[in-house]
Structures are given as C-alpha cells and as structure tokens.
VOLUMKE-336894 format. One record per atom (N, C-alpha, C): residue number from 1; residue in three letters; atom name; x, y, z. Coordinates in pm, 1 decimal, always signed. Layout:
   nr  rest  atom         x         y         z
  NUM   ALA    CA         X         Y         Z
...
//
This chain:
   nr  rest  atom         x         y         z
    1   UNK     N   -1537.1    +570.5    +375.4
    1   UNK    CA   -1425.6    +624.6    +450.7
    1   UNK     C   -1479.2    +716.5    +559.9
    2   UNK     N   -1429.2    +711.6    +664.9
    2   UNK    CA   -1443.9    +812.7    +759.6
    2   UNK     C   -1297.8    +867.8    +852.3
    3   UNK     N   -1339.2    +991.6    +876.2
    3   UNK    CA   -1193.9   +1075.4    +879.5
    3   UNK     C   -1220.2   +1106.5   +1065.1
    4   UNK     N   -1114.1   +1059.5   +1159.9
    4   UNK    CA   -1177.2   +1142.3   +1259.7
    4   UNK     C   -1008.5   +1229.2   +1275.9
    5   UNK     N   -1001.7   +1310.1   +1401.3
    5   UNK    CA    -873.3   +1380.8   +1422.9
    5   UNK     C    -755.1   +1325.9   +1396.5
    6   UNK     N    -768.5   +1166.5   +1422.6
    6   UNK    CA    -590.8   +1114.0   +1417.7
    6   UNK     C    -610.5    +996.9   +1333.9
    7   UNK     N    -700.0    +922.3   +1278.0
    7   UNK    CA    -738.4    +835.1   +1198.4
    7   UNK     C    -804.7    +795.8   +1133.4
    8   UNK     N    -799.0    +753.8    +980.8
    8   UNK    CA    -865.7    +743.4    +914.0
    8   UNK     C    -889.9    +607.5    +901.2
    9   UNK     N   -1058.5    +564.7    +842.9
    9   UNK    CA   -1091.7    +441.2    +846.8
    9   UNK     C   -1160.8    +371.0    +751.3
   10   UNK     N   -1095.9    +284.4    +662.0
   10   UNK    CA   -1155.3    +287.0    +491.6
   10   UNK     C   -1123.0    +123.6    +507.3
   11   UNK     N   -1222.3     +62.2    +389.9
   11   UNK    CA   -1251.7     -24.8    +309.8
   11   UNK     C   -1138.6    -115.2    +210.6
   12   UNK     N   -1045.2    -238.3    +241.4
   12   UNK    CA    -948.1    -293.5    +185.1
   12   UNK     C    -963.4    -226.3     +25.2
   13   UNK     N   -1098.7    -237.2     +12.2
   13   UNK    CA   -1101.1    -194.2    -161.0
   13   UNK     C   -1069.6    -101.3    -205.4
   14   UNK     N   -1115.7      +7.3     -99.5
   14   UNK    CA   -1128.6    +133.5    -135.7
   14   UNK     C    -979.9    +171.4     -98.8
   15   UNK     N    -917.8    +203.2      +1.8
   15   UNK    CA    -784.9    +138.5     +17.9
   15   UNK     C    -672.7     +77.9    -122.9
   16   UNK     N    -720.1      +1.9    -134.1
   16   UNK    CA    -643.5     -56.3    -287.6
   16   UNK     C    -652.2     +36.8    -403.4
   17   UNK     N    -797.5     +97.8    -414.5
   17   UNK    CA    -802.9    +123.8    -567.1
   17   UNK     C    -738.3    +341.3    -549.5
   18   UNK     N    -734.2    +366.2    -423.8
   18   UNK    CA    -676.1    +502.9    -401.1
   18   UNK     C    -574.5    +484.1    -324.8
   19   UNK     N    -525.5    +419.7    -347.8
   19   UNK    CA    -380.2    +380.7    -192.3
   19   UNK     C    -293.6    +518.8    -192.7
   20   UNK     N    -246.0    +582.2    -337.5
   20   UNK    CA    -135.7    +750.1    -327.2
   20   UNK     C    -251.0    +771.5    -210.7
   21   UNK     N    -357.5    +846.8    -229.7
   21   UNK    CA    -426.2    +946.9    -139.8
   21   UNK     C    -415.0    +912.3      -9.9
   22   UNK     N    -424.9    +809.2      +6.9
   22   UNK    CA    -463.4    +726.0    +168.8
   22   UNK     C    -307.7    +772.1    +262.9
   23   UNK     N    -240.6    +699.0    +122.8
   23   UNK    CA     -65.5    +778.3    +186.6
   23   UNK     C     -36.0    +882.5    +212.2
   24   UNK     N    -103.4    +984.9    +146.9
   24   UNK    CA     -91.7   +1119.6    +172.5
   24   UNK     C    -162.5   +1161.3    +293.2
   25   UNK     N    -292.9   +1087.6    +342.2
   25   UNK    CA    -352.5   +1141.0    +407.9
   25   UNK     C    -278.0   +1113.9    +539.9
   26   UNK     N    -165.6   +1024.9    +568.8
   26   UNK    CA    -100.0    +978.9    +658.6
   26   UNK     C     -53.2   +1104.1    +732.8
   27   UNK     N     -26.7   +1211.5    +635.9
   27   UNK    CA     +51.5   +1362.2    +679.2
   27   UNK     C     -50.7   +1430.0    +772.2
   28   UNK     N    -145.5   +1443.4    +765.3
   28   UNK    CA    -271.1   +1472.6    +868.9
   28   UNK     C    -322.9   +1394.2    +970.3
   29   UNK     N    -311.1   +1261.2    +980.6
   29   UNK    CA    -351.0   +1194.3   +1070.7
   29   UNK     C    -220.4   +1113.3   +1097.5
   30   UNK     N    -239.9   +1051.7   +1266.9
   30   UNK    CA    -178.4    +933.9   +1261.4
   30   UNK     C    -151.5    +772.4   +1220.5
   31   UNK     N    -301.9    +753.7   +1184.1
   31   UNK    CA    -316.7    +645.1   +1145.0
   31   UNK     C    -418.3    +579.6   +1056.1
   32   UNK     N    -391.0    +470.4    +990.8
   32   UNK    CA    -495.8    +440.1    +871.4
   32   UNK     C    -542.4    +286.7    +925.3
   33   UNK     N    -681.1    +289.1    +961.6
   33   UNK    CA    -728.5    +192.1    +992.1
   33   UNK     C    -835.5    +124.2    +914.7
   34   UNK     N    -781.5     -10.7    +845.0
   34   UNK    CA    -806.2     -88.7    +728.1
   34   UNK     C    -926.7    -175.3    +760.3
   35   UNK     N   -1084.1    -188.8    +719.7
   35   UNK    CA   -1164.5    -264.4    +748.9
   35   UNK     C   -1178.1    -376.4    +591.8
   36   UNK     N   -1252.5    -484.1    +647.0
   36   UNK    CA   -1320.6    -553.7    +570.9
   36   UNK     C   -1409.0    -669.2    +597.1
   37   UNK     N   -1521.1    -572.0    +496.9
   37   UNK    CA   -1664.5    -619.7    +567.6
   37   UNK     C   -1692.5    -539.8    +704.1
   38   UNK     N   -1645.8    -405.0    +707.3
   38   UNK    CA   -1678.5    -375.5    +852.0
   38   UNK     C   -1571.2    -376.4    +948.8
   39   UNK     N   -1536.9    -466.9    +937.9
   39   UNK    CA   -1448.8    -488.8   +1114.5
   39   UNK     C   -1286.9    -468.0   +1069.2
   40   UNK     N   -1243.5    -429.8   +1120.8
   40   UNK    CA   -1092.4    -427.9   +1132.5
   40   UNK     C   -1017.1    -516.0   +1161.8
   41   UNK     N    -928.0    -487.0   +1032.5
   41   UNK    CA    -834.6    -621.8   +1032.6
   41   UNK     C    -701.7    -540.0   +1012.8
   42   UNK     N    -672.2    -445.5    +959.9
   42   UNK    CA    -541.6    -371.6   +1006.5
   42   UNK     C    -508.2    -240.9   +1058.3
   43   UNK     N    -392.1    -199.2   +1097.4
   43   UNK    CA    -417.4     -66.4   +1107.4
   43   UNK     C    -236.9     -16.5   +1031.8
   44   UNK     N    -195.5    +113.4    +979.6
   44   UNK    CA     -85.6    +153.1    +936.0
   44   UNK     C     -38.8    +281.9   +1011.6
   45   UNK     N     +61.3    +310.7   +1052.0
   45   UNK    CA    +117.3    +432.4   +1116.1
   45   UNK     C    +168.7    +513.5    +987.9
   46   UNK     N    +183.7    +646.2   +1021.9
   46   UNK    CA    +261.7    +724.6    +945.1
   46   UNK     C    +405.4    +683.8   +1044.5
   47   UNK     N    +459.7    +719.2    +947.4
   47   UNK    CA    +670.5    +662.3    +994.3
   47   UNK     C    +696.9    +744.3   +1129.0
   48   UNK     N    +617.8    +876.7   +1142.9
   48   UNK    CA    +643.7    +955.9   +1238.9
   48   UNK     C    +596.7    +895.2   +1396.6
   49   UNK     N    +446.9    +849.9   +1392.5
   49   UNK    CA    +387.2    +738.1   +1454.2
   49   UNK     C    +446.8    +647.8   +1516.8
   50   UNK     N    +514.1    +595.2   +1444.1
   50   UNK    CA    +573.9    +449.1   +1430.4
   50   UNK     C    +671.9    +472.6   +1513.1
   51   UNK     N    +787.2    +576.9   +1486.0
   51   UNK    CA    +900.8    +637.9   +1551.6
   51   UNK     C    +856.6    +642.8   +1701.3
   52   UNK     N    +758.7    +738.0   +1722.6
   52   UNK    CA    +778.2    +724.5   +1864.4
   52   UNK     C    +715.7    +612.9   +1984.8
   53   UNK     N    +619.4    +484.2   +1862.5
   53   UNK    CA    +598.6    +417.4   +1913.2
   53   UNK     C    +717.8    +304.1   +1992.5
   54   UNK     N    +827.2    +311.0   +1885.0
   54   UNK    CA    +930.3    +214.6   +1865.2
   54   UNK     C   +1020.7    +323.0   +1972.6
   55   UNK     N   +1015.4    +423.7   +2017.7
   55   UNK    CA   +1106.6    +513.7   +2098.2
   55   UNK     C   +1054.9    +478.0   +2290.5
   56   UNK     N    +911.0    +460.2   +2297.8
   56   UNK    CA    +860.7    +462.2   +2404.7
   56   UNK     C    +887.7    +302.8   +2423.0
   57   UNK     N    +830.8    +191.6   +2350.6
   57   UNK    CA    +861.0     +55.3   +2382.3
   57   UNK     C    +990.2     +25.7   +2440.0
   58   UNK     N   +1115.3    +102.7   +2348.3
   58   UNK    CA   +1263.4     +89.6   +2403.1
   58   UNK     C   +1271.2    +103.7   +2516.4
   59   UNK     N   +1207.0    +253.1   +2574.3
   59   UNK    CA   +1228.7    +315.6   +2696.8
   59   UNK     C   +1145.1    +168.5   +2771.8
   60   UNK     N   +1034.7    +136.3   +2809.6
   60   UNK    CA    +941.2     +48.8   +2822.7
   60   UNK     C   +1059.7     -85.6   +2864.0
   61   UNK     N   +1102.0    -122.9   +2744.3
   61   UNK    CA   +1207.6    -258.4   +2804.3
   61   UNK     C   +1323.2    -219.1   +2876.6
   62   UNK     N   +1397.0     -91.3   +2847.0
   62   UNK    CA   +1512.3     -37.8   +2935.0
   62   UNK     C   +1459.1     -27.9   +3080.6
   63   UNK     N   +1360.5      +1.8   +3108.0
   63   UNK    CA   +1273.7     +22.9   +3197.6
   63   UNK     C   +1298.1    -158.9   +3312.9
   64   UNK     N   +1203.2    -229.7   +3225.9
   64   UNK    CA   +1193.4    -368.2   +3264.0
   64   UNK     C   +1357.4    -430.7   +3250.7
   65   UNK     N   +1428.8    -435.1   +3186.4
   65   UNK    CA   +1588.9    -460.2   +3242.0
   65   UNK     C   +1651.7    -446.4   +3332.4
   66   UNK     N   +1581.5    -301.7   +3380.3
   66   UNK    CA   +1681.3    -244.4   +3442.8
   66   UNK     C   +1609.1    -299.1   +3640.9
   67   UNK     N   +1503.6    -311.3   +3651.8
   67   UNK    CA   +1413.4    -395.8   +3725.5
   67   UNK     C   +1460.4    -539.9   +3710.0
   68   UNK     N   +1478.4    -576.3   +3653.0
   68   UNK    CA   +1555.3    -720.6   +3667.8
   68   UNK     C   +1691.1    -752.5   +3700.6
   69   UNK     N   +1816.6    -679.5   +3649.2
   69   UNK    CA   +1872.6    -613.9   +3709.7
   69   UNK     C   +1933.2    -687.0   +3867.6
//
C-alpha cells in the first residue's frame, strides 16, 4: 500500500482481505486506487468525490446544450 495526500494505492488482495479500513481511509483521502500485478485496473471515490465530480460534469453538459442551442 502506499498513501500519498489524496490517494491511496493497494493490491486487489490486500484490498479484499482489509476492505472496512480501506473504507475508512476514504475519509482522509479522495481516492482508492486498486492495482493488480502492479498496474491499475480501478480506481473508487469517496461519495464526497464523486458528488462533485457528478456536480461539475452536469455543469460541463449544461454548458455544451446550451452552445448547441
């Protein structure tokens, strides 16, 4: 596992066999980024994350609508 300011980056296994902690650690960082074998194959937001990802995209297509329009 390695921890930097906004994301953490762990092992499907390791991941699986501590998943509470990983969830918890969601409260300190933004994001949990899932390897295996090394390379990344997922990543998870905390809900807070997620929120303003799903808040800016909206703005993002209201944006492009309104340009078409």
């Amino acid at each position: 596992m390695i921890q930097t300011q906004d994301a953490v980056i762990a092992g499907l296994s390791e991941v699986r066999n501590h998943l509470p902690s990983f969830i918890d650690k969601l409260g300190t960082v933004s994001k949990l980024i899932l390897t295996n074998r090394g390379q990344p194959v997922a990543m998870v937001f905390s809900y807070e994350f997620g929120q303003t990802i799903e808040k800016i995209a909206e703005e993002i297509e209201n944006e492009h609508l309104l340009k078409i329009a």
